[in-house]
C-alpha positions as CSV (number, residue, x, y, z in Angstrom):
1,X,2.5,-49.1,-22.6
2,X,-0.7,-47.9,-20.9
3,X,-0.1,-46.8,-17.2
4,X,-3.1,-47.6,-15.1
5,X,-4.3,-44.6,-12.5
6,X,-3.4,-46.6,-9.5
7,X,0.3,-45.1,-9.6
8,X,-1.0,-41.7,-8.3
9,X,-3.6,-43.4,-6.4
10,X,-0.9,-45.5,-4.4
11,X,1.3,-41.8,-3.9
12,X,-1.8,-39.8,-2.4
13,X,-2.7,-43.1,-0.7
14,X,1.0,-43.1,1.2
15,X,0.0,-39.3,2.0
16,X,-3.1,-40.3,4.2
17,X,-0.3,-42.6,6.4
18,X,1.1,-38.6,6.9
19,X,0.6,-36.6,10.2
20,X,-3.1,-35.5,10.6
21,X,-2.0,-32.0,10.1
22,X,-0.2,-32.5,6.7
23,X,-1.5,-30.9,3.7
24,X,-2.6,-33.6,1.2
25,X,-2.2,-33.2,-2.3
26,X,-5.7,-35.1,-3.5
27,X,-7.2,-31.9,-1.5
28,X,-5.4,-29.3,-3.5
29,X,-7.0,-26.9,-6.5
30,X,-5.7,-25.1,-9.4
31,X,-7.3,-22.0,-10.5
32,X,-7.8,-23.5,-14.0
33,X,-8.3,-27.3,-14.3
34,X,-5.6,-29.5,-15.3
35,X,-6.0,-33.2,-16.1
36,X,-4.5,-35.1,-13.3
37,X,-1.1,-37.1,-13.9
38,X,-1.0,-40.8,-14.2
39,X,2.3,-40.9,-12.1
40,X,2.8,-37.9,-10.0
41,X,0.4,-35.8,-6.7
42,X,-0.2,-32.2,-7.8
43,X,2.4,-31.0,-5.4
44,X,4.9,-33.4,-7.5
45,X,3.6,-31.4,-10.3
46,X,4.2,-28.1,-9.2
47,X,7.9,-28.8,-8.2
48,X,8.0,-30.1,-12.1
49,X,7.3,-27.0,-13.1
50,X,9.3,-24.6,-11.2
51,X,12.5,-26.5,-11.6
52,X,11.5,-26.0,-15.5
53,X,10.9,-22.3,-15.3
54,X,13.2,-20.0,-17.1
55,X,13.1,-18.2,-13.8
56,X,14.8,-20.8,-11.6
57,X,17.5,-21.4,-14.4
58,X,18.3,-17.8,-13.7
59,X,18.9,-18.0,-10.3
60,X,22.2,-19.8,-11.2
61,X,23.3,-15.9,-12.0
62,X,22.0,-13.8,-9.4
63,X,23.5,-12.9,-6.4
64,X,22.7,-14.4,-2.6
65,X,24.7,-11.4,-0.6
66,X,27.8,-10.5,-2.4
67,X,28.2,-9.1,-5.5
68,X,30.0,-10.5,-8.2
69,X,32.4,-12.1,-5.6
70,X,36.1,-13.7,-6.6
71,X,35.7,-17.6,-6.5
72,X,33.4,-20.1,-7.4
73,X,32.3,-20.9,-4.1
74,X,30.1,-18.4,-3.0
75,X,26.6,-18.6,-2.4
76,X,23.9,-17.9,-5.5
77,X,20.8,-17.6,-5.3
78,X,20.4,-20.8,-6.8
79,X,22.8,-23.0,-4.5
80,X,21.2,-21.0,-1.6
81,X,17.3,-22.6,-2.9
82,X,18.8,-25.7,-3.2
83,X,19.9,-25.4,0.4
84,X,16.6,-25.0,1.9
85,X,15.0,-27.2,-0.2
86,X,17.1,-29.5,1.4
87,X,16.6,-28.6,4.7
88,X,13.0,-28.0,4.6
89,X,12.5,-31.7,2.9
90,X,14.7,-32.6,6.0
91,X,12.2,-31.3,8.9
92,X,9.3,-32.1,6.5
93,X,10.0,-35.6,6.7
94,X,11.4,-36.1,10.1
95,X,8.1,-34.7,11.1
96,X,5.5,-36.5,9.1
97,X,4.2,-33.7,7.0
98,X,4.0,-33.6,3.2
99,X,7.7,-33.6,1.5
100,X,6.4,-32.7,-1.8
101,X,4.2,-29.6,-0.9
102,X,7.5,-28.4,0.8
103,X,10.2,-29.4,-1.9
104,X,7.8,-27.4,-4.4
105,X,7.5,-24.4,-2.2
106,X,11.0,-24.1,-1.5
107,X,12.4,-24.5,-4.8
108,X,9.8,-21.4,-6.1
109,X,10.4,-19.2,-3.1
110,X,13.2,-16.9,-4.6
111,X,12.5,-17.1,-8.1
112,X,11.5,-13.4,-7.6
113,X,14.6,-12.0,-6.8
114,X,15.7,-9.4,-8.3
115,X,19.6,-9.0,-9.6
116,X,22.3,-8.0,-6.8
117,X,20.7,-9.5,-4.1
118,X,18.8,-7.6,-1.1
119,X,20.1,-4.8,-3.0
120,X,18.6,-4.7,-5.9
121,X,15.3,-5.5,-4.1
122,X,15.7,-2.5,-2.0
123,X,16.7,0.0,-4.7
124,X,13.6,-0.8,-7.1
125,X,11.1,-0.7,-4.0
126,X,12.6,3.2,-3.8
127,X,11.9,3.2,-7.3
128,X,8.6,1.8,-8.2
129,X,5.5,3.9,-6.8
130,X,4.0,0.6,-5.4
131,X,7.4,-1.3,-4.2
132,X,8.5,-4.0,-4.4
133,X,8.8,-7.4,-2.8
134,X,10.5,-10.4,-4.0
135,X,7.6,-12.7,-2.6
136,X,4.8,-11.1,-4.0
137,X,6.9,-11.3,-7.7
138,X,8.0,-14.7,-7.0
139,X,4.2,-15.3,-7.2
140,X,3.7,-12.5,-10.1
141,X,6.2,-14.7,-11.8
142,X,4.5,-18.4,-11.2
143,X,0.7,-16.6,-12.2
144,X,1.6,-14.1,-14.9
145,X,4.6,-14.5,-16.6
146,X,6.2,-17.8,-17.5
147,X,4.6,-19.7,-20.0
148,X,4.2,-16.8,-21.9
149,X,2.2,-14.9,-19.6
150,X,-0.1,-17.9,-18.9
151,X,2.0,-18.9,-15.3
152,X,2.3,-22.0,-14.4
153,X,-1.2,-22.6,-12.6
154,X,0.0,-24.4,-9.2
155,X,-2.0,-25.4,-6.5
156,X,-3.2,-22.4,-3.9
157,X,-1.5,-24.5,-1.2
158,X,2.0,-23.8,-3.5
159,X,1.3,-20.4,-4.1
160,X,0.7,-19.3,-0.8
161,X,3.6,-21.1,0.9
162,X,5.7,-19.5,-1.7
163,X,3.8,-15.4,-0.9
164,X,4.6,-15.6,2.6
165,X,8.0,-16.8,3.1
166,X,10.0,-13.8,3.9
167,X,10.5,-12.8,7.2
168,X,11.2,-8.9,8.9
169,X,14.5,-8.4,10.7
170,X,14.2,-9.4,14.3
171,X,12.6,-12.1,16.1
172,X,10.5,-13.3,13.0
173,X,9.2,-16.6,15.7
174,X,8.0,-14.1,17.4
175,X,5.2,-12.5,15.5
176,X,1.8,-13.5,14.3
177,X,2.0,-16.2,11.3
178,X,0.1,-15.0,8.2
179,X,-3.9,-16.2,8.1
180,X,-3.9,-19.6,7.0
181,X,-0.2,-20.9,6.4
182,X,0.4,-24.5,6.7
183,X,2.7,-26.6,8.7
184,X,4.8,-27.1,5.6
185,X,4.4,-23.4,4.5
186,X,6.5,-22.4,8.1
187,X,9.1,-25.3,7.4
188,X,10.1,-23.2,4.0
189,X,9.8,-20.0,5.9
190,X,11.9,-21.3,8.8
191,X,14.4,-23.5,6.5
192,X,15.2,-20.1,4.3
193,X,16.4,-18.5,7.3
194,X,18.5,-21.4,8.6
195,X,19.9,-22.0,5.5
196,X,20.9,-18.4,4.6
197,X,22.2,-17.7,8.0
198,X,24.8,-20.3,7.8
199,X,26.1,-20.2,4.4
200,X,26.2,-16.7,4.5
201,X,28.9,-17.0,7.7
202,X,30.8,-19.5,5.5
203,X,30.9,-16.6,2.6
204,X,31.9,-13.7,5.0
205,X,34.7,-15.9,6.2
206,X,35.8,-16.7,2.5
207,X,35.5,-13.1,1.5
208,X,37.5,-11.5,4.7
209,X,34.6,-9.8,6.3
210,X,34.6,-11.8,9.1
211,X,36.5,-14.2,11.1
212,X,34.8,-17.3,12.7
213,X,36.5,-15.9,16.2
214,X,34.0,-12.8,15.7
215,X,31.0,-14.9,15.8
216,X,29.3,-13.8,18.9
217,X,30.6,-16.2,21.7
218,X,27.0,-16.9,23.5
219,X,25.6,-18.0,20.3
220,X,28.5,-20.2,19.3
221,X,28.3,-22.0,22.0
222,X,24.6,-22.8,21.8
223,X,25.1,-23.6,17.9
224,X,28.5,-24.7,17.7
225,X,31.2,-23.7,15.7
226,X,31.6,-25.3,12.0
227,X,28.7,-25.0,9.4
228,X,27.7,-28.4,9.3
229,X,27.3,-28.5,13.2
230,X,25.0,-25.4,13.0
231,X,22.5,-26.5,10.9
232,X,22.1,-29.6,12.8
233,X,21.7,-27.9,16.1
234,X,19.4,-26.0,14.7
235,X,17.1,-28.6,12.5
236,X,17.2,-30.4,15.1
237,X,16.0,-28.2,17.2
238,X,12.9,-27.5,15.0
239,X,12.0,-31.0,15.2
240,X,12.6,-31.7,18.6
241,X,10.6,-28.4,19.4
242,X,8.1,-29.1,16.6
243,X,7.0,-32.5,17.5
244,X,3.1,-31.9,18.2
245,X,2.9,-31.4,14.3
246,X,3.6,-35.3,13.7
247,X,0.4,-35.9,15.2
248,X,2.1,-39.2,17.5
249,X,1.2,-37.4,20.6
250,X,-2.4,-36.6,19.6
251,X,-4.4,-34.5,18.0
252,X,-5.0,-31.3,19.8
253,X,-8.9,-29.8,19.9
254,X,-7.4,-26.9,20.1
255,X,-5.0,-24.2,18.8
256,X,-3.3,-26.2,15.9
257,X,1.2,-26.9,16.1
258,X,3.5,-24.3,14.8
259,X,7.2,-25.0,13.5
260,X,9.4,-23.4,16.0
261,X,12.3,-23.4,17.8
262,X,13.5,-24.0,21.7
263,X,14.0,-20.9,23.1
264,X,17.6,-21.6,23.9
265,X,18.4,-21.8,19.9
266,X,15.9,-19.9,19.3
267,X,17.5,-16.7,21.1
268,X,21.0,-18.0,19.9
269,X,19.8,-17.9,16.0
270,X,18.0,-14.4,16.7
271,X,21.7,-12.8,18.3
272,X,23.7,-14.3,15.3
273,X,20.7,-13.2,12.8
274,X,21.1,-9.5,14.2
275,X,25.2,-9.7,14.4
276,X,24.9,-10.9,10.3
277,X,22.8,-7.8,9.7
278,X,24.9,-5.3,12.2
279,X,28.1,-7.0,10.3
280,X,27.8,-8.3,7.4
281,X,24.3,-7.4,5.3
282,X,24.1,-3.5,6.0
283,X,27.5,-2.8,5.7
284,X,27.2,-4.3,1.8
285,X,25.5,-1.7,1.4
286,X,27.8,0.6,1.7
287,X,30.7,-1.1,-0.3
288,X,32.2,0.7,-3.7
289,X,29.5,-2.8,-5.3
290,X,26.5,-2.0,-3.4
291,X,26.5,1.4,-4.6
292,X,27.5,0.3,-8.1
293,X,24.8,-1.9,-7.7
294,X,22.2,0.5,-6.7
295,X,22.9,3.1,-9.3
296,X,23.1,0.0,-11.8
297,X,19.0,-0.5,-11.0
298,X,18.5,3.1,-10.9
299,X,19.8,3.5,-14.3
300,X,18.0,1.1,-16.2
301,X,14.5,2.4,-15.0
302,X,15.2,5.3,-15.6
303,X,16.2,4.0,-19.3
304,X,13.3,2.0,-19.8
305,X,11.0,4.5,-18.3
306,X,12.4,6.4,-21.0
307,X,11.9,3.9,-23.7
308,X,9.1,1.4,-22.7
309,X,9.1,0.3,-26.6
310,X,12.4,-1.4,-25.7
311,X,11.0,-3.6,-22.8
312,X,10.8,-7.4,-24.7
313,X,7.2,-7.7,-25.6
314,X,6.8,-10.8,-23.4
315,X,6.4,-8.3,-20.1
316,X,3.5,-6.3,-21.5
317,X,3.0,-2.6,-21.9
318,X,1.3,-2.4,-18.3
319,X,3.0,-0.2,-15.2
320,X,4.8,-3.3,-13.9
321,X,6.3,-4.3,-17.0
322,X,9.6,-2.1,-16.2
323,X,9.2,-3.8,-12.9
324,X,9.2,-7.5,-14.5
325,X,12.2,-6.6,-16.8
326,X,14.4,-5.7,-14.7
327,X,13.9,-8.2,-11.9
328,X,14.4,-11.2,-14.0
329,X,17.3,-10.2,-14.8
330,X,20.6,-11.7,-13.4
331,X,23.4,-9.7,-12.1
332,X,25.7,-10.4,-15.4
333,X,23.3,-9.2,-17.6
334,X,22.6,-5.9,-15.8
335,X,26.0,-5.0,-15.6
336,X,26.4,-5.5,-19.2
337,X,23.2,-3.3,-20.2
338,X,23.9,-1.0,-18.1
339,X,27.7,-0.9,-19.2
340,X,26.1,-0.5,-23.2
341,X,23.7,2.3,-22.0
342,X,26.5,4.4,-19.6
343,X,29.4,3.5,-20.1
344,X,31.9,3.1,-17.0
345,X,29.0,2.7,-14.6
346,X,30.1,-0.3,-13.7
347,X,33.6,0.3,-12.9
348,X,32.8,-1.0,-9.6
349,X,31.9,-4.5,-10.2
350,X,34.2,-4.1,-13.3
351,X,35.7,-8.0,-12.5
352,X,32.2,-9.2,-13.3
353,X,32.0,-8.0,-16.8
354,X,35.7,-8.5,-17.7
């Protein structure tokens, strides 16, 4: 059965009914040229081929914030991109911009990660002589390495979305936006950071670090008090507070809509943001598993700086190759290696391995 063009003419055809500032997908490039689908935009495309990645299947095993917890109901880092996928697609659609472009940059924006979390990420920044950054691998990772080192070729508008995603401690509304981000590429940077902040109160509860009485009372009371309540103050909110990006009120000669917040949330999200990392993220840190876990990602690069011959031949024989290895790794199968090369080193996190 032949499949005439139309089909992806009709989809990109729906995307010119979208707000005038939406990113449309008949305007995007590739670095190399790909012959378009019959039946899908490019931005359909490049979701396609992130969720096919042997990068996002490993997200299923790498931590979100605590390490090898007890129970199957804590956070991964998969569950946690699912999350904002979902709640970026929400705002995405509620305010007329492109749902595809998002869904795609959401679902890449963590496949960077390294093993044990924040952690991990920290530890082999210390370690490498030119850091580290789970962005700028998440885009290493789409360019360079799957596909057997010939990436994944996704649209610039994909790829830049998915480089600037993260966000500094503090008031990250606050600062200047990176050159050239689009409307949908602050819905995945804003959606990350709703989505984390909330299931990550839900785990601290589950694991005993905190009790939802803690929660700071001025913030509670601008955002509510169960999970699901949260997020909806919150996305809605953004909407609400976002609405010159539909376009339905006119388009503006001048500076061009941002995806915000109210400054009533806004200042509520910031105080519970700080109280999760006065509380909850630093003090991981410290735990008998963050320590594990740092001297787990010390370990192995000192190992394979020791024996690059041993790094699988798919990561190269370049400076970053020690880099690659380890961060694709998930937590489990750190804490085994590291177990075979030092035994007892991972005493800590000894549950995990068991």
């Amino acid at each position: 059965m032949n499949i005439p063009e139309s089909v992806r003419n009709r989809l990109e055809a729906r995307e010119e009914t979208l707000s005038p500032y939406a990113s449309r997908s008949r305007n995007s490039t590739r670095e190399r040229h790909d012959e378009p689908s019959l039946i899908r935009t490019e931005f359909q495309r490049d979701r396609d081929r992130i969720i096919h990645t042997k990068a996002f299947r490993r997200l299923k095993h790498k931590t979100q914030v605590f390490i090898a917890p007890l129970g199957d109901h804590f956070v991964t880092r998969l569950t946690h991109t699912l999350e904002v996928s979902q709640i970026g697609r929400t705002i995405a659609r509620a305010l007329n911009l492109n749902e595809d472009l998002t869904e795609a940059m959401t679902l890449g924006h963590d496949l960077g990660h390294t093993p044990f979390g924040h952690i991990g990420e920290d530890e082999l920044a210390k370690l490498h002589p030119d850091g580290f950054r789970h962005a700028q691998q998440s885009l290493r990772i789409i360019e360079h390495l799957e596909k057997d080192g010939l990436g994944l070729n996704l649209t610039g508008e994909v790829r830049h979305g998915i480089a600037n995603h993260s966000k500094p401690k503090g008031d990250f509304l606050g600062i200047t936006l990176p050159e050239g981000l689009s409307l949908e590429g602050q819905i995945c940077r804003i959606a990350d950071a709703v989505a984390y902040l909330n299931h990550d109160i839900g785990d601290a509860v589950r694991a005993g670090v905190l009790q939802e009485t803690s929660l700071p009372a001025a913030a509670v009371r601008v955002l509510g008090t169960r999970h699901s309540q949260r997020i909806d103050t919150m996305v809605t909110d953004i909407v609400a507070t976002s609405w010159a990006a539909t376009g339905e009120d006119g388009v503006s000669s001048g500076e061009r809509p941002v995806i915000t917040m109210s400054p009533r949330v806004r200042d509520a999200v910031m105080a519970m943001r700080d109280f999760m990392f006065e509380r909850v993220y630093m003090p991981e840190d410290t735990t008998e598993e963050g320590r594990t876990a740092r001297a787990i990602i010390r370990l192995l690069y000192r190992y394979f700086e020791d024996n690059p011959g041993l790094i699988p031949a798919e990561y190269g024989t370049h400076d970053r190759a020690i880099v690659d290895h380890i961060a694709s790794m998930t937590d489990l199968y750190a804490l085994r290696l590291a177990e075979q090369i030092q035994p007892g080193i991972a005493k800590g996190l000894s549950r995990a391995i068991a």
